[in-house]
Structure formats: structure tokens, C-alpha cells
C-alpha positions as CSV (number, residue, x, y, z in Angstrom):
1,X,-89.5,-2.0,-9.0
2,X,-91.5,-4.6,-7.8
3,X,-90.6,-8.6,-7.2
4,X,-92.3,-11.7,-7.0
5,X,-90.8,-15.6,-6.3
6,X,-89.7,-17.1,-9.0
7,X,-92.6,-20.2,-8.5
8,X,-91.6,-22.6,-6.0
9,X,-88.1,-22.0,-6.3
10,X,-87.9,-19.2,-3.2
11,X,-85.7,-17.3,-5.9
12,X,-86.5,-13.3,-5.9
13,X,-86.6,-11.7,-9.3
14,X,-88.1,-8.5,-10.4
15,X,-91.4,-8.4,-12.1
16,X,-89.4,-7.5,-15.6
17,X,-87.0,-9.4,-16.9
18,X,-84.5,-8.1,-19.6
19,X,-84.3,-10.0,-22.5
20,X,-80.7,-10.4,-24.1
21,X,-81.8,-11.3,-27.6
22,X,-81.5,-8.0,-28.2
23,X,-77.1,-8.5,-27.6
24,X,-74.7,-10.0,-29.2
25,X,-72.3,-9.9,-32.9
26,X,-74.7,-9.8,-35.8
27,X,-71.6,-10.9,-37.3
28,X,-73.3,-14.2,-35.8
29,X,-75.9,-13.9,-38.6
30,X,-78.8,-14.5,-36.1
31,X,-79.9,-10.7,-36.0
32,X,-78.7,-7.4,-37.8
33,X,-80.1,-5.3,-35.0
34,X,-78.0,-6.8,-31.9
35,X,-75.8,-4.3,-29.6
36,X,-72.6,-4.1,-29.2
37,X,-71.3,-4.8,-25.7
38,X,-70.9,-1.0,-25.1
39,X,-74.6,-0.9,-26.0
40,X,-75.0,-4.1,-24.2
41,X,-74.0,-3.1,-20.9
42,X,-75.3,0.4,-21.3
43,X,-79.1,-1.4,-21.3
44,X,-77.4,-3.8,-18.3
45,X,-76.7,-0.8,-16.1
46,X,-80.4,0.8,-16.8
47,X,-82.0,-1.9,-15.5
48,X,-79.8,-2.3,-12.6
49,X,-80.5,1.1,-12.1
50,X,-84.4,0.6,-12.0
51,X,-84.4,-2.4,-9.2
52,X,-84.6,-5.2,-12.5
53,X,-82.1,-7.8,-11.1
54,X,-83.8,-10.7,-13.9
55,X,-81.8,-11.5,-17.5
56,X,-82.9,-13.9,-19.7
57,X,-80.5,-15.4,-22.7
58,X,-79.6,-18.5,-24.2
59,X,-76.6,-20.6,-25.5
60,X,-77.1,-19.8,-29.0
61,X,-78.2,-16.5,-29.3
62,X,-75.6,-14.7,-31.5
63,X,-74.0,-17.7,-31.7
64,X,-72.8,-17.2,-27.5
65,X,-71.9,-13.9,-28.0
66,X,-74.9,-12.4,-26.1
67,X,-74.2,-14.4,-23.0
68,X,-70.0,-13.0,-23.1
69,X,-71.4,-9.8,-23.5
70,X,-74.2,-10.0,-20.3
71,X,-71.3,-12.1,-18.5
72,X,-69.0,-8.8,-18.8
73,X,-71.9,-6.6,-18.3
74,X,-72.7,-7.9,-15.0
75,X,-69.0,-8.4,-13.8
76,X,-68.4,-5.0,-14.7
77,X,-71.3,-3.2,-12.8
78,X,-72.9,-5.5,-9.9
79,X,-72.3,-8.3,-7.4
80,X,-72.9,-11.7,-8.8
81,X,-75.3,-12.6,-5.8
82,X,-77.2,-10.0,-6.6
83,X,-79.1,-10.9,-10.3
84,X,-80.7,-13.5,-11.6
85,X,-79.3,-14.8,-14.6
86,X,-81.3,-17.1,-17.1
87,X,-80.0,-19.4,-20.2
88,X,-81.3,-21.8,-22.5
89,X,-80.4,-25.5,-24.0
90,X,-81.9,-27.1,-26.3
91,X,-80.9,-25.1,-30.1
92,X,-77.5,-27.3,-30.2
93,X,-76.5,-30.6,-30.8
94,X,-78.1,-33.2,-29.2
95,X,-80.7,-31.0,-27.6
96,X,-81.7,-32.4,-24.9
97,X,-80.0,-35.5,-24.4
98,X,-77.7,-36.3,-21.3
99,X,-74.7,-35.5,-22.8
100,X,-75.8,-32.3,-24.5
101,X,-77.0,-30.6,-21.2
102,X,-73.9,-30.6,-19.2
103,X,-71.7,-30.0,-22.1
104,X,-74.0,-26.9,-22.9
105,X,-74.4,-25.8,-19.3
106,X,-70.1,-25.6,-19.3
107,X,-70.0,-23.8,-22.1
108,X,-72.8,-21.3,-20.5
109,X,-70.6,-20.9,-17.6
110,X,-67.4,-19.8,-19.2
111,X,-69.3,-17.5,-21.7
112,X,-71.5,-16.0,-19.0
113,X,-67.8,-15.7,-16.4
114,X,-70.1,-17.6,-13.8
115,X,-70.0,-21.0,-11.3
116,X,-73.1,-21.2,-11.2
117,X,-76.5,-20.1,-13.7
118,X,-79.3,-19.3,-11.6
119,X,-82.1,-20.4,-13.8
120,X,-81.7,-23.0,-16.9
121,X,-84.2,-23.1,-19.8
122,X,-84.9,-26.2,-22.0
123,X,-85.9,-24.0,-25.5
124,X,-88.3,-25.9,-26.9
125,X,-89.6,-29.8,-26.0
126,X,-87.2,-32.4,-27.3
127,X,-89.1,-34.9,-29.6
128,X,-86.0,-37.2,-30.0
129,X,-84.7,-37.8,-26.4
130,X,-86.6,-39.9,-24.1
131,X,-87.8,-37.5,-21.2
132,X,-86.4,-39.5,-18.7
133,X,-83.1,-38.7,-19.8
134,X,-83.7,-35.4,-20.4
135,X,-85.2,-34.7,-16.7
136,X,-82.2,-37.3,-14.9
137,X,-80.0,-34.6,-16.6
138,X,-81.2,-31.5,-16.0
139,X,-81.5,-32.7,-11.7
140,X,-78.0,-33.7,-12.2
141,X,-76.7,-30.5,-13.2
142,X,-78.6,-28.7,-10.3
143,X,-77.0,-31.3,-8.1
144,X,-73.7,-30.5,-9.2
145,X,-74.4,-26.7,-7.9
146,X,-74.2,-25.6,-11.2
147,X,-77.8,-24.9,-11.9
148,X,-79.9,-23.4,-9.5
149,X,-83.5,-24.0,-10.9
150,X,-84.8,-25.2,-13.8
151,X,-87.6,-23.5,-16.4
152,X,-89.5,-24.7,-20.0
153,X,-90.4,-22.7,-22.7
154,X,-92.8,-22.8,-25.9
155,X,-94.5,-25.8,-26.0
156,X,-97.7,-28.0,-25.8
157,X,-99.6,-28.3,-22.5
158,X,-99.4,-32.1,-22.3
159,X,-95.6,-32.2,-22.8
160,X,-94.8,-29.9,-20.0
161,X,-97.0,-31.8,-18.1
162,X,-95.4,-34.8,-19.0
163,X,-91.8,-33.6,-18.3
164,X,-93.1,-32.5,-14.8
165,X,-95.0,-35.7,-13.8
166,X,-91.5,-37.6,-14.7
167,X,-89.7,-35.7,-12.4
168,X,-92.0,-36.0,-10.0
169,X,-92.4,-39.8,-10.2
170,X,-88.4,-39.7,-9.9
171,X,-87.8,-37.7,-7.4
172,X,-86.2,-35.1,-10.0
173,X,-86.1,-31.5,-10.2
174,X,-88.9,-30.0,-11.5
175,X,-89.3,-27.0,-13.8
176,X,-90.3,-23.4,-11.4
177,X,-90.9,-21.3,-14.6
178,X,-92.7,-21.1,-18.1
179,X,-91.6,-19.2,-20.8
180,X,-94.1,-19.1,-23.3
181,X,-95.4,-17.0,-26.5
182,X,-98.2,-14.7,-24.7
183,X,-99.7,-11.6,-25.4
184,X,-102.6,-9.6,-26.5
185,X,-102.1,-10.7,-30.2
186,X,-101.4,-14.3,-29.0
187,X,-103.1,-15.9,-26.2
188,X,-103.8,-19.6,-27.2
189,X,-102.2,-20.8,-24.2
190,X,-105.1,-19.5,-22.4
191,X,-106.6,-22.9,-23.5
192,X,-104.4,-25.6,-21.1
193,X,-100.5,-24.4,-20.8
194,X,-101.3,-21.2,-18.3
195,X,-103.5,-23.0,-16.5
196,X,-101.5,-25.8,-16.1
197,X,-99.0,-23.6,-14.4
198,X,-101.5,-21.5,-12.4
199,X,-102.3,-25.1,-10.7
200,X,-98.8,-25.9,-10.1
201,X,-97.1,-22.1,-8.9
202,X,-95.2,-22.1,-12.1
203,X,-93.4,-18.7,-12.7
204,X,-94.9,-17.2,-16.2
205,X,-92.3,-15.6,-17.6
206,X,-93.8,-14.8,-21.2
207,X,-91.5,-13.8,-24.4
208,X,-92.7,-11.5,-27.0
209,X,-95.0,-10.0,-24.3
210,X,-95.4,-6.6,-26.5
211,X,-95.8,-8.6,-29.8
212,X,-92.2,-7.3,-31.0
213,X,-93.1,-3.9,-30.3
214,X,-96.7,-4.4,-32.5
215,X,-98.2,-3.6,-29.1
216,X,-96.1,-0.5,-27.8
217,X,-97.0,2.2,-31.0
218,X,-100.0,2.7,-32.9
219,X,-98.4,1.6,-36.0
220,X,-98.3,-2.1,-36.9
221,X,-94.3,-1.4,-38.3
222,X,-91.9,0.9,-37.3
223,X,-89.0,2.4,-39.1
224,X,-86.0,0.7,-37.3
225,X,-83.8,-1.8,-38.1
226,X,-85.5,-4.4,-36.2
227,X,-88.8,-3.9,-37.3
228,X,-87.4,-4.1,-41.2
229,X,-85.3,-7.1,-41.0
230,X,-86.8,-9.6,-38.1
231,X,-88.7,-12.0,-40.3
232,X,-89.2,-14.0,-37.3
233,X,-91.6,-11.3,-35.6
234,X,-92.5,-11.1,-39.4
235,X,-93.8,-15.0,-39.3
236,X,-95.3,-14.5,-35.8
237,X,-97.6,-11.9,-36.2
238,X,-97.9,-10.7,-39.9
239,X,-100.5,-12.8,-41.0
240,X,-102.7,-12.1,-38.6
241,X,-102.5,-8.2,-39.1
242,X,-105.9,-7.1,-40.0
243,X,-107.6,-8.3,-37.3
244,X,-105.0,-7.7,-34.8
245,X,-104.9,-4.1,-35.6
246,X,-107.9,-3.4,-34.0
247,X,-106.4,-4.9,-30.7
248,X,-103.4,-2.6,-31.3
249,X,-105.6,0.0,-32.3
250,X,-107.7,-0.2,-28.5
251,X,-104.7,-0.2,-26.7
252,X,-103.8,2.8,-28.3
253,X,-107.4,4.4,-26.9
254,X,-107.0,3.1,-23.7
255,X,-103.3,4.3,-23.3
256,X,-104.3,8.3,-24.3
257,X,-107.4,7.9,-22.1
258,X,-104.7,6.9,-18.8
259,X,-102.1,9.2,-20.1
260,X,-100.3,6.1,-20.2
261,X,-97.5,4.8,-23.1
262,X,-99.2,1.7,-24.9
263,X,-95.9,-0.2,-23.4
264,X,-97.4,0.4,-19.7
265,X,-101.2,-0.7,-20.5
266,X,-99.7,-3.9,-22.3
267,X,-97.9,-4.7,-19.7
268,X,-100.1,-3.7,-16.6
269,X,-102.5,-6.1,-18.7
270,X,-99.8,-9.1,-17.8
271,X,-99.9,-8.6,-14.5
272,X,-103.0,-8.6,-14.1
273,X,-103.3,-11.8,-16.1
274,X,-100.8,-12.9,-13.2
275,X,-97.7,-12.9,-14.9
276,X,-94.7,-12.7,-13.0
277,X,-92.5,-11.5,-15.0
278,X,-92.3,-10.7,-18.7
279,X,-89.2,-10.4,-20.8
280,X,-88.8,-7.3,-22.2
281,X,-86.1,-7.5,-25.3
282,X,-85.2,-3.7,-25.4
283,X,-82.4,-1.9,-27.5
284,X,-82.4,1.5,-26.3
285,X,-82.3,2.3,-22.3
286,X,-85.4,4.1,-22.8
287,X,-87.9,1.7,-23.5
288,X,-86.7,-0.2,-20.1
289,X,-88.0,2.9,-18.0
290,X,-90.8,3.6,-20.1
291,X,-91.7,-0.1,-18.9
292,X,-90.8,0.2,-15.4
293,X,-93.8,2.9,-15.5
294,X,-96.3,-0.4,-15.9
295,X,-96.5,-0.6,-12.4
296,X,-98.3,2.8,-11.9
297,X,-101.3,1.4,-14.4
298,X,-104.4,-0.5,-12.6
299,X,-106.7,-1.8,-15.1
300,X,-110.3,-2.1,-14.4
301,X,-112.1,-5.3,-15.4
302,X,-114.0,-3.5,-18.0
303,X,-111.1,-2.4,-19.8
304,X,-109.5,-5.8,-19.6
305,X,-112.4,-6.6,-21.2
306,X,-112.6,-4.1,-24.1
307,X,-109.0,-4.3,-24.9
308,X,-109.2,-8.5,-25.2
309,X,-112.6,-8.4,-26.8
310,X,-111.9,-8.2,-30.9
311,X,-109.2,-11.5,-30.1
312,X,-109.5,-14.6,-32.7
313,X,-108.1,-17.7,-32.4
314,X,-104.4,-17.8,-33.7
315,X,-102.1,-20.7,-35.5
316,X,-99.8,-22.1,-32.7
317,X,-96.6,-20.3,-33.1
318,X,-94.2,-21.1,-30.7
319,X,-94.9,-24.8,-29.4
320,X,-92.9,-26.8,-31.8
């Protein structure tokens, strides 16, 4: 495994992140395909195995069931100090306002069995809550000891830059990490958010990095669960099927001519965008090694090339 800062933070994480998405009670009525918390922490102790020490989740996924089942996944197999453990705010109510973020951050806390969360999230950008407030209470909860460091996700390059030059005016916290929708079907942050973070040492931490698996089999569907019930990967990508599948379609040539999976060129093709770590939302221990192999692939610049080269502009899907 390899590791990188997380941005200016001075927090280590491994350059793969596990995505928890993938656990919870699809009782919940969020996902049909979640695990169990046998399955759970069977994909926990996997990537403990390979050196990943990074877990992403958030307050509402599986309506808090997937951060009890990380919580007792971690307690069960590895020293708290050890991982970095990442949750989100923002899909509950009040969003971001300054009494929503420390209630939510509590509530994190006793469903993760944890004093403290390493790295806290704000989902989406909060239209309705001045971002004064929003960034007062998200240094006050890092203040308290309860939050470690704080990361954005999905949204426009102006507002992050907006939320970051408020805390810096106020001598707040700022954000060390950007989680946004990025891949080789989906690049339109290309245009201002990445480099936005390039210029400021903010951590990319991309979701969705192999296009819900679109970009890890030469087929644009599979025949799982997942792939026949997530309309949400359904509304992300479908649409733009046609011309995507000759993206798919070069990673597929590019992956025999390496003997490499198409998971590994995907990914190698992150890092050598300069991600640091993308979140990979996997339901079978498997897939996690088979991605842990990334870091054995070197693309050249040419293939860079030929495997971005049939790319159209997209919708923005993400950024709300």
C-alpha cells in the first residue's frame, strides 16, 4: 500500500479509501445491495489487511446503520489510532446550520463508538445557511477535539472557494480535502474545482472513481444486484452511454495490452491525474485487492492520452 498526506492536514491515509456506501440495513430503504455487518466487517478486515487505513461514510447512509456497522468493524479488528475514519453532514435537518453540525457530529460519534471522527464532510454546499455560520461551526467542533479535520464534497468551484476564503478571513478551519464526482466518464471538474484544489494542497479524494463499476468490465451493465437496482448510478451515467462506451471500450484495450484488470488502469489513471486517494465502494473482498494492484500500473503520457481522447462534455451531476 502506498500513502499520501491528507492536504495540509499532516494526517496519513492510504492512497485508497474504502467507501462504506456499500454497508448498512437495506431495510433503511437507501440501497437493496448494502452488506450486512458480517459482510461489512469482512470487507473492513481486507483492507486492513492490504495497508488501507482510510473509510469514508456519512450520517445518513442506510439511515446510520453503515457508520454502527464500520464503528463495530473497526473496534472489533484494529486500534482506533490506527485508521482514518471519514463522515458526512449536510443530508439532515438543518444541513448545515450551527445547530445541525454538532447535533449531527454527536450522533456520528455514538454510531461510529468513537470520541473523536478524524475527518468531517459537508455533503453537498448549503444554499440556505449563511457560510459564516456554517464555517464558525464546523472550527468549533474541531475545537472541541471532536473533529480532527474538515473536507467538501460535490460542488461548484466558486462555492468551495467561497467557503475557504471565509475561513480564512476568520481565522477558521479550513477544508484539507475534496470529495468530488471524477472519473474517466466524468471530468468536468477539470474546468475550475481541481484546479482550485491543486493551488491550495487540497486532498482529492474522488467518489464514483470507476463510474459505478462502468469502468472496471467491458460491459456497460453487469448482472448483480447493484448494477440492476442503483438508479442513482442509473441517472449519473446512463444518458451519456453511447459515447462513453468507447472510453470504456479503450480501457478495455489498454488493460489486455498491460495484462492489467480495467480496475487497475482506471485507477493508475487517478493517480496520475494526482489524486490522492479515491474511494472505492466495493461489496466483495475481492475487488479491494484487485485495486490494491493499481499501484503496479505506470501509464505513459500517450496512453493517458488515448484513453481520455473520445471524452465530451457532460451535464454537471454532482454539484447541486
Amino acid at each position: 500500500m502506498e500513502y499520501t498526506k491528507l492536504g495540509n492536514s499532516g494526517i496519513d491515509i492510504s492512497k485508497l479509501c474504502i467507501g462504506c456506501m456499500s454497508f448498512g440495513d437495506p431495510a433503511s430503504k437507501m440501497h437493496a445491495w448494502t452488506l450486512n455487518p458480517r459482510d461489512s466487517e469482512a470487507i473492513v478486515k481486507k483492507a486492513l489487511d492490504l495497508g488501507i487505513n482510510f473509510f469514508d461514510t456519512a450520517n445518513c447512509y442506510s439511515a446510520g446503520t453503515s457508520e454502527e456497522y464500520l464503528g463495530r468493524a473497526i473496534k472489533n479488528n484494529v486500534a482506533r489510532d490506527k485508521v482514518v475514519l471519514a463522515t458526512k453532514v449536510y443530508f439532515n435537518e438543518g444541513k448545515l446550520s450551527k445547530e445541525a453540525i454538532p447535533r449531527e457530529v454527536e450522533g456520528s460519534l455514538k454510531r461510529l463508538g468513537t470520541d473523536y471522527i478524524d475527518l468531517l464532510i459537508i455533503h453537498r454546499y448549503d444554499y440556505d445557511t449563511p457560510v459564516e455560520e456554517t464555517m464558525e461551526a464546523l472550527h468549533n467542533v474541531v475545537k472541541s477535539g471532536k473533529v480532527r479535520a474538515i473536507g467538501a464534497s460535490a460542488m461548484y468551484g466558486y462555492q468551495f472557494t467561497k467557503l475557504q476564503y471565509t475561513a480564512e478571513k476568520n481565522g477558521w478551519t479550513k477544508f484539507v480535502s475534496m470529495q468530488n464526482h471524477y472519473n474517466l466518464l466524468y471530468r468536468e471538474d477539470e474546468r475550475e474545482l481541481i484546479p482550485i484544489c491543486n493551488e491550495g494542497n487540497v486532498a482529492r479524494t474522488p467518489y464514483s472513481p470507476l463510474a459505478a463499476g462502468r469502468l472496471s468490465r467491458p460491459t456497460w451493465s453487469a448482472d448483480t444486484l447493484r448494477s440492476k437496482t442503483d438508479v442513482v448510478a442509473e441517472g449519473k451515467y446512463d444518458s451519456t452511454k453511447e459515447s462513453d462506451m468507447e472510453i470504456v471500450k479503450r480501457v478495455a484495450e489498454l488493460a489486455e495490452n498491460k495484462n492489467a484488470t480495467m480496475t487497475q488502469i482506471t485507477l493508475a489513471w487517478h493517480f496520475a491525474k494526482g489524486v490522492a486517494s479515491p474511494i472505492i465502494g466495493a461489496t466483495k473482498a475481492k475487488y479491494i485487492e484487485d485495486a490494491a494492484g493499481s499501484f503496479d500500473i505506470k501509464l505513459t503520457d500517450e496512453e493517458i492520452a488515448y484513453i481520455e481522447e473520445p471524452y465530451v462534455p457532460h451535464k454537471v451531476v454532482g454539484a447541486i
